[in-house]
C-alpha positions as CSV (number, residue, x, y, z in Angstrom):
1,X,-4.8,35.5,6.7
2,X,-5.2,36.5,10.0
3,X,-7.9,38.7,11.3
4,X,-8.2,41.3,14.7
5,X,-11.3,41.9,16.4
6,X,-12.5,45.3,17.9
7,X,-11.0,45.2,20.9
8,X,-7.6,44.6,19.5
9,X,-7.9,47.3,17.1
10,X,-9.3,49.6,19.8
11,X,-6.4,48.7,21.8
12,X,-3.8,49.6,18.9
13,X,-5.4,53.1,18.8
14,X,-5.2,53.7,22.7
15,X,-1.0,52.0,22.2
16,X,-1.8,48.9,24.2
17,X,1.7,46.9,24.4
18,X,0.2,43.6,23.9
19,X,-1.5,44.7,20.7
20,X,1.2,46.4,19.0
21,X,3.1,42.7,20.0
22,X,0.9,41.2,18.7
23,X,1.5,43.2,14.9
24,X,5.0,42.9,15.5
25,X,5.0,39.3,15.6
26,X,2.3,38.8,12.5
27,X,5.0,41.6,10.2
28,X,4.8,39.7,6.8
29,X,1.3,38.3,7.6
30,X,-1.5,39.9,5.4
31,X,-3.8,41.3,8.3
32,X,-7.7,41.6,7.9
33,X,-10.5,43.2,9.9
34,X,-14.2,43.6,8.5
35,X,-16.8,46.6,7.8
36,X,-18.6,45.1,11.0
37,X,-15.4,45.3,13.1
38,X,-14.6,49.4,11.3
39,X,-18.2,49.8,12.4
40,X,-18.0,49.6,15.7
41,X,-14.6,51.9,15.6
42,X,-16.8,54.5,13.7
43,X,-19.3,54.5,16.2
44,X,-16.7,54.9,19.3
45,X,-14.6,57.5,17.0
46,X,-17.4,59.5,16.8
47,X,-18.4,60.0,20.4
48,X,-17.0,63.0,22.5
49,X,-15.7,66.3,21.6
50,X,-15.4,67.7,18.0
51,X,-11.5,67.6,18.7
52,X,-11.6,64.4,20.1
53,X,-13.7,62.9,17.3
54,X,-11.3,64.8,14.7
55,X,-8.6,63.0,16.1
56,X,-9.9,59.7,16.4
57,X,-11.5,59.6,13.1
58,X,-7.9,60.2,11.8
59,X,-6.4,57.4,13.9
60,X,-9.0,55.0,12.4
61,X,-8.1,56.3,8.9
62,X,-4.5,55.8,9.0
63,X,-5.2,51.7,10.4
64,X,-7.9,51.2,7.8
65,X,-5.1,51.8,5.2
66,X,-3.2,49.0,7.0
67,X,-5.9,46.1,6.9
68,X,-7.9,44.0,4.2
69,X,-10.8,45.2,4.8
70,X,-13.3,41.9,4.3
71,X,-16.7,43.0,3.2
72,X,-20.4,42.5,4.8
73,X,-21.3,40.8,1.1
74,X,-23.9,37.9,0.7
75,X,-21.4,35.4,1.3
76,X,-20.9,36.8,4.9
77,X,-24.3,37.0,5.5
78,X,-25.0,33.3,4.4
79,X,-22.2,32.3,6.1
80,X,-23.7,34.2,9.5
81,X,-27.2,32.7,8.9
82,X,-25.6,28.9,8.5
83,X,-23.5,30.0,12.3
84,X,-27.3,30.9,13.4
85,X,-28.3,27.5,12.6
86,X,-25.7,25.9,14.4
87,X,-26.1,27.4,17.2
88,X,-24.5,30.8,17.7
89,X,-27.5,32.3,18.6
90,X,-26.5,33.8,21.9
91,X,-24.2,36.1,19.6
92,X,-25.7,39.5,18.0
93,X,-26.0,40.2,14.3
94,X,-22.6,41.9,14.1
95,X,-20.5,39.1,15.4
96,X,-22.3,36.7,13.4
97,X,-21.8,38.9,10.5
98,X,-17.9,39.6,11.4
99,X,-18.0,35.7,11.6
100,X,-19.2,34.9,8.3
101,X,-17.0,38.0,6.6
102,X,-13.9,35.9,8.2
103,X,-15.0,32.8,6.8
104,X,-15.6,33.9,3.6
105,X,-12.6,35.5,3.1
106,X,-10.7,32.4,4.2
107,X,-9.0,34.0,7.5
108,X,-7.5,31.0,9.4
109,X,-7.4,33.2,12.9
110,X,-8.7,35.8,15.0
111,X,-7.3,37.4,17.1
112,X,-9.5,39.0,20.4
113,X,-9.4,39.9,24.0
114,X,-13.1,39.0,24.2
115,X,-13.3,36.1,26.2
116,X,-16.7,35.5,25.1
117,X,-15.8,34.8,21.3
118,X,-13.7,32.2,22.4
119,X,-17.0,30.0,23.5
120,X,-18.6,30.2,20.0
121,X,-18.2,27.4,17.6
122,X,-16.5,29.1,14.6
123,X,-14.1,27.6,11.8
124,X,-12.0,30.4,12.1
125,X,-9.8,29.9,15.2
126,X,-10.1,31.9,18.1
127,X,-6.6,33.2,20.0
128,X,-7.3,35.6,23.1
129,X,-4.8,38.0,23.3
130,X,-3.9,38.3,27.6
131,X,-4.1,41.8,29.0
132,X,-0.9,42.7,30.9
133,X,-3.1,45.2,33.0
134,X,-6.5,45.2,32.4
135,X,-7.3,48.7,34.2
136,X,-5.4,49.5,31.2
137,X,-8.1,48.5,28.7
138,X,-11.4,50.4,30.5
């Protein structure tokens, strides 16, 4: 299974090229994302004018049906406390929560343009997606 991070799923929604690649080449791969990851969408969706909002609270709908959705369960959270003891303190509660939801749902990848995921010491590997134009993704 393999697993995108907010940033690639915030780049699908705005039609990034290298995202929508990137789903291309995984057709036939079961594709995951967690309730920490839809979280952070929800919050962004709902920012901004009621049309706006409308709109992108649809968007977010229509990818949700499109992903396993791996839950925030106690198995994710015990798997985010053991990443806490080995060291991953630097990252905040929902990475370490998205983390632990990856591992315990046995995703082999993630796939991010955050550079700073890459640093972490995770089971599940880390590929950073490159940014053709990164004025693009502000």
């Amino acid at each position: 299974m393999k697993a995108l991070d907010t940033s690639v799923l915030l780049a699908l929604l705005e039609g990034d090229r290298a995202a929508r690649g990137l789903v291309r080449k995984l057709r036939g791969v079961e594709i995951a994302t967690t309730e920490a990851n839809l979280l952070e969408l929800s919050y962004l969706a709902a920012l901004g004018s009621s049309h706006a909002r409308s709109h992108r609270q649809e968007a977010l709908e229509r990818l949700r049906r499109r992903l396993t959705v791996l839950p925030i369960d106690a198995r994710a959270v015990g798997n985010a406390g053991q990443l806490l003891r080995r060291g991953a303190d630097r990252y905040p509660p929902t990475v370490l929560a998205m983390m632990g939801a990856l591992e315990a749902g046995s995703c082999d990848e993630l796939f991010t343009f955050d550079r700073g995921l890459a640093r972490g010491r995770w089971k599940v590997r880390i590929s950073l997606l490159s940014e053709k134009n990164p004025k693009e993704r502000k």
